[in-house]
C-alpha positions as a Python dict, from the first residue, in 0.01 Angstrom:
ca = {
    (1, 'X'): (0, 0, 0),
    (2, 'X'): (-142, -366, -93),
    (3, 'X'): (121, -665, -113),
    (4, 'X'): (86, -986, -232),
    (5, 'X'): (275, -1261, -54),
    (6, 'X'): (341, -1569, -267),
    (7, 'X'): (521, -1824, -39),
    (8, 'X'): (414, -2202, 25),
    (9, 'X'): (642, -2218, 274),
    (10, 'X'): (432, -2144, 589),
    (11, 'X'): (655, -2026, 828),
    (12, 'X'): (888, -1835, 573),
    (13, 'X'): (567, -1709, 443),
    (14, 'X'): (405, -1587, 792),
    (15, 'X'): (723, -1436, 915),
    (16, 'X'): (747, -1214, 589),
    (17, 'X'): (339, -1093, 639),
    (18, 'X'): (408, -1022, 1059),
    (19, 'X'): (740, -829, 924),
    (20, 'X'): (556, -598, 665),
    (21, 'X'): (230, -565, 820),
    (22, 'X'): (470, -421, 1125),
    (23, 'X'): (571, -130, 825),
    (24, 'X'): (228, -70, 788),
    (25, 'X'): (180, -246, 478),
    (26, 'X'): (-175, -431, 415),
    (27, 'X'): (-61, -773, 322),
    (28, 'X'): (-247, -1073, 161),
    (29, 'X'): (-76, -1429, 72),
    (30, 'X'): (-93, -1713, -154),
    (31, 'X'): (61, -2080, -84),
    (32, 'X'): (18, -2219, -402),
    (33, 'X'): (-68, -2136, -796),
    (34, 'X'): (-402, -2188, -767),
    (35, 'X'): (-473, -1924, -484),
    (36, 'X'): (-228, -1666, -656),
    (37, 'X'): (-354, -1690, -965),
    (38, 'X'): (-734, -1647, -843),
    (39, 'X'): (-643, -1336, -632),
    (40, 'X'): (-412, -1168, -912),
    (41, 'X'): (-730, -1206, -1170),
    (42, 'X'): (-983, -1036, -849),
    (43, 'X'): (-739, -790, -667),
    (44, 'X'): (-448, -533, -745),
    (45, 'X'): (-132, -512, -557),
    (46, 'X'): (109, -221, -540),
    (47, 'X'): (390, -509, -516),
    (48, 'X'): (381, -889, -583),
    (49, 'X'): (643, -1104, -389),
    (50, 'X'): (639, -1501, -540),
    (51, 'X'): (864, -1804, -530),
    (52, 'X'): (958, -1927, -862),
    (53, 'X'): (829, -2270, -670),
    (54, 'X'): (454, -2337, -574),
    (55, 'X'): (275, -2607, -531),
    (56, 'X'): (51, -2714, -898),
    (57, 'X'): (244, -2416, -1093),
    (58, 'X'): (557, -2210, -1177),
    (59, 'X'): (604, -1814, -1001),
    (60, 'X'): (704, -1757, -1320),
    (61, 'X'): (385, -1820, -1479),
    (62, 'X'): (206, -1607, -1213),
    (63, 'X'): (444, -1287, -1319),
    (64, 'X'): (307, -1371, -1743),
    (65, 'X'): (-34, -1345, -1593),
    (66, 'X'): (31, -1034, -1421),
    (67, 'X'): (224, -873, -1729),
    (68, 'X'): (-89, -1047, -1939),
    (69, 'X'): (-367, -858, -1756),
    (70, 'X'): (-117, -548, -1823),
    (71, 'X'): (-111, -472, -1381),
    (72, 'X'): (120, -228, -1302),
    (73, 'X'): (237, -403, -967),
    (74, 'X'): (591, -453, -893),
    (75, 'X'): (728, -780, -893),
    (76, 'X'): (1020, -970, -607),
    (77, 'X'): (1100, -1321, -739),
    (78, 'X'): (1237, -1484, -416),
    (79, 'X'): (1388, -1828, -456),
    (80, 'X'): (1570, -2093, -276),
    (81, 'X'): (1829, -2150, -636),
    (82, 'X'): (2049, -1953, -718),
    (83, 'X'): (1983, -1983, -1110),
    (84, 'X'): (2100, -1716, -1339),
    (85, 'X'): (1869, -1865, -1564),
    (86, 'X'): (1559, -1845, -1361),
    (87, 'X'): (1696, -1487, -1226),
    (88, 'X'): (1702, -1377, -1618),
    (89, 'X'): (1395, -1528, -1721),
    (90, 'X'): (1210, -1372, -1420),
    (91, 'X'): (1365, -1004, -1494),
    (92, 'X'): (1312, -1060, -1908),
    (93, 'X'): (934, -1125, -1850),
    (94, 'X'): (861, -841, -1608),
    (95, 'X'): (1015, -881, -1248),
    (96, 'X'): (1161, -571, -1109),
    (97, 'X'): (1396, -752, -861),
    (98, 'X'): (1525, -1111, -718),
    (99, 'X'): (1618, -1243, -396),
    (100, 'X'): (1819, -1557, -319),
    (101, 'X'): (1686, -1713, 0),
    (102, 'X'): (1803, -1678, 295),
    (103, 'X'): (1759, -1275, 318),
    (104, 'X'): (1755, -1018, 575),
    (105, 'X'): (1312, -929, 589),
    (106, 'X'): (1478, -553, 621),
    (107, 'X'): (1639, -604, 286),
    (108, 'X'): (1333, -759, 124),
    (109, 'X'): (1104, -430, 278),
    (110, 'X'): (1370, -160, 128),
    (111, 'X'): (1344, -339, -181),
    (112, 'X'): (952, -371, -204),
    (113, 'X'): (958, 86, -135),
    (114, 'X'): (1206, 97, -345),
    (115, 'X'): (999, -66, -630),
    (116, 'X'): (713, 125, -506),
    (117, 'X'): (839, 446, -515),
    (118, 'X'): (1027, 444, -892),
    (119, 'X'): (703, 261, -1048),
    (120, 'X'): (332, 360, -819),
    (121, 'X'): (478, 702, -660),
    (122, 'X'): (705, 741, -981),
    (123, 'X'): (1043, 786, -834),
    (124, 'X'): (878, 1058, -632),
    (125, 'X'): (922, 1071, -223),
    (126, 'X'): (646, 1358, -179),
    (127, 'X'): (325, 1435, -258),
    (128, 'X'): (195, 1772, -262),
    (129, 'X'): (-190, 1890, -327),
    (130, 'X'): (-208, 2257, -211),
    (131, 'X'): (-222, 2304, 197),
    (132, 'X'): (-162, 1893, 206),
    (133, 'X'): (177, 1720, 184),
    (134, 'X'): (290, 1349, 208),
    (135, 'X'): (612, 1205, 297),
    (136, 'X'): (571, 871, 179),
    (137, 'X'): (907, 694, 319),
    (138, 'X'): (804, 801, 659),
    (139, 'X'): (480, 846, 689),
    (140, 'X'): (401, 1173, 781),
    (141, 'X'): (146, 1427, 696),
    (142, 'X'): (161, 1834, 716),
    (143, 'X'): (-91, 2101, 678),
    (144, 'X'): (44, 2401, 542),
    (145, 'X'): (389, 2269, 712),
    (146, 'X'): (260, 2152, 1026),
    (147, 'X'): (249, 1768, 1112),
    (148, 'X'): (-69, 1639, 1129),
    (149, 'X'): (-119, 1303, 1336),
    (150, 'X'): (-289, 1032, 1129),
    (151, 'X'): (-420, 638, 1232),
    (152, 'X'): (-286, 453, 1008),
    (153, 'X'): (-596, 372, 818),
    (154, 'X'): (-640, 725, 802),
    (155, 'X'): (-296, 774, 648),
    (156, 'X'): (-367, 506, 398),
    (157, 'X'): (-690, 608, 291),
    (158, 'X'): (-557, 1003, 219),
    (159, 'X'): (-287, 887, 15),
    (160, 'X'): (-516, 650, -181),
    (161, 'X'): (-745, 969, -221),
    (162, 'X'): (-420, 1163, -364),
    (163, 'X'): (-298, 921, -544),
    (164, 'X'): (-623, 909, -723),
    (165, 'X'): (-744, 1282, -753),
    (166, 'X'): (-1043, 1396, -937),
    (167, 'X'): (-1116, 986, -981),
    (168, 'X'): (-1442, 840, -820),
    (169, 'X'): (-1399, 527, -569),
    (170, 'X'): (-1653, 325, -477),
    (171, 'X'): (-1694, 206, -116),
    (172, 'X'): (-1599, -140, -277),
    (173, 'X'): (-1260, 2, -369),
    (174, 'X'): (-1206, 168, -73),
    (175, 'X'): (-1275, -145, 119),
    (176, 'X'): (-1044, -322, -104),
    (177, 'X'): (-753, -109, -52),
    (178, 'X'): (-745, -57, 264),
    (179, 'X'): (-821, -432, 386),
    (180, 'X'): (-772, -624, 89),
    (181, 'X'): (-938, -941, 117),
    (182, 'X'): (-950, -971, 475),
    (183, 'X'): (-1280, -793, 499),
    (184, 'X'): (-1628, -892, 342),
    (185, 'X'): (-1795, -630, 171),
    (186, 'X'): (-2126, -598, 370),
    (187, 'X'): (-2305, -310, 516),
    (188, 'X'): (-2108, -262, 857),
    (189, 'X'): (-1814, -239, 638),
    (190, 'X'): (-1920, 43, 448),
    (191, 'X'): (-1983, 224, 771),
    (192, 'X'): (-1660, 182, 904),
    (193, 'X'): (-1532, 328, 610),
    (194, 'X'): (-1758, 613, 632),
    (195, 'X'): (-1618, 654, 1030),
    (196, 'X'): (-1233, 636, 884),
    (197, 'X'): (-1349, 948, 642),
    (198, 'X'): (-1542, 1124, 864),
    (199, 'X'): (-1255, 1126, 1133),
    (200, 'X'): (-980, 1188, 816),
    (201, 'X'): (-1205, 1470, 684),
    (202, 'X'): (-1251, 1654, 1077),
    (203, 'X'): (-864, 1602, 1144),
    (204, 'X'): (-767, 1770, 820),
    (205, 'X'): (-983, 2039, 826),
    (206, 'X'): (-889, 2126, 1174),
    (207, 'X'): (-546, 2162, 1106),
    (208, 'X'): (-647, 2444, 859),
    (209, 'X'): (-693, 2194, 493),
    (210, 'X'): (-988, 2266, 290),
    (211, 'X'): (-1247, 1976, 233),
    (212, 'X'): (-1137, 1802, -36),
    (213, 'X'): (-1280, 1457, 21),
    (214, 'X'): (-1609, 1517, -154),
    (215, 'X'): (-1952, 1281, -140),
    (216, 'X'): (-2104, 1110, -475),
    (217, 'X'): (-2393, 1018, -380),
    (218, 'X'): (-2475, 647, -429),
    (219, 'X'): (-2136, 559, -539),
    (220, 'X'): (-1876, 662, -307),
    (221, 'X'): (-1620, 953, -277),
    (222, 'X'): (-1374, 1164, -464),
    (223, 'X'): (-1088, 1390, -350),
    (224, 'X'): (-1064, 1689, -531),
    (225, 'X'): (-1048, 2102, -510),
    (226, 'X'): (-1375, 2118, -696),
}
């Protein structure tokens, strides 16, 4: 799952990106207007976190754009006032959920599943596609019942592939999900993303799951039965 970290407060900021990326999250951040608005308008985030503060612009501008380009991310204002009036604005233009700083990183992570789960996974804690099942809370996969032992690249790329059945995703998407902008797209990329399917694709299918993670040639991949 992608988040987007909009903090200009560096250490505030870098303590919230070591905390998530420890839940296995795939986190990118912004310090200022200018950098969230550019990476809202390139990339899409399963959950946007933003200070009503930034330097050159308003977090509550960045939330309009968001509900503007009509992204289905969830939305965490976080914000040093207290302001029913910034709170309400926030929540009447699209924000899921507000926190008042200081807050527990533990309560700001159940809140960002939370949000996850009711609008991307749609309330849902499982996924189930035939022999395959996710539990999404904890992170575990079975094969016709029996756990299944996944990297955690692995994990995220199979539940991107469920997620998205019978759709085609290009390596570029792939790359994008999984790393977010943290990797260039380049040709040693694309083969580690063939390596992460390869190893996926062997795993299931020797814990009994038929191949669904099928090749389109010159594009990228699909998962599906047929």
């Amino acid at each position: 799952m992608n988040l987007l970290i909009i903090e200009d407060e560096i250490d505030l900021q870098e303590s919230i990106t070591e905390f998530l990326l420890s839940e296995a999250f795939t986190v990118e951040s912004a310090t200022s207007y200018q950098e969230a608005e550019e990476k809202i308008s390139i990339y899409d985030y399963d959950c946007v976190v933003v200070d009503i503060n930034l330097p050159g612009g308003s977090g509550l501008d960045i939330i309009q754009k968001l509900k503007n380009k009509n992204d289905d991310a969830g939305i965490i204002i976080i914000s040093a006032k207290n302001s029913l009036d910034d709170k309400l604005t926030g929540l009447n233009i699209g924000a899921d959920d507000y926190l008042t700083k200081p807050f527990h990183l533990s309560e700001l992570n159940a809140r960002i599943k939370s949000i996850i789960r009711r609008r991307s996974l749609k309330g849902i804690n499982t996924k189930q596609f035939n022999e395959l099942r996710i539990e999404f809370d904890n992170r575990r996969i079975f094969v016709k019942d029996n756990e299944t032992l996944l990297t955690r690249k692995e994990y995220d790329l199979l539940l991107y592939f469920m997620m998205n059945e019978d759709k085609v995703l290009s390596k570029e998407d792939i790359a994008e999900h999984l790393w977010g902008d943290h990797m260039s797209i380049s040709a040693d990329s694309f083969d580690f993303i063939y390596n992460h399917i390869k190893n996926l694709r062997k795993k299931l299918i020797d814990h009994g799951s038929a191949d669904y993670i099928k090749t389109v040639y010159g594009i990228g991949y699909k998962f599906s039965e047929g």
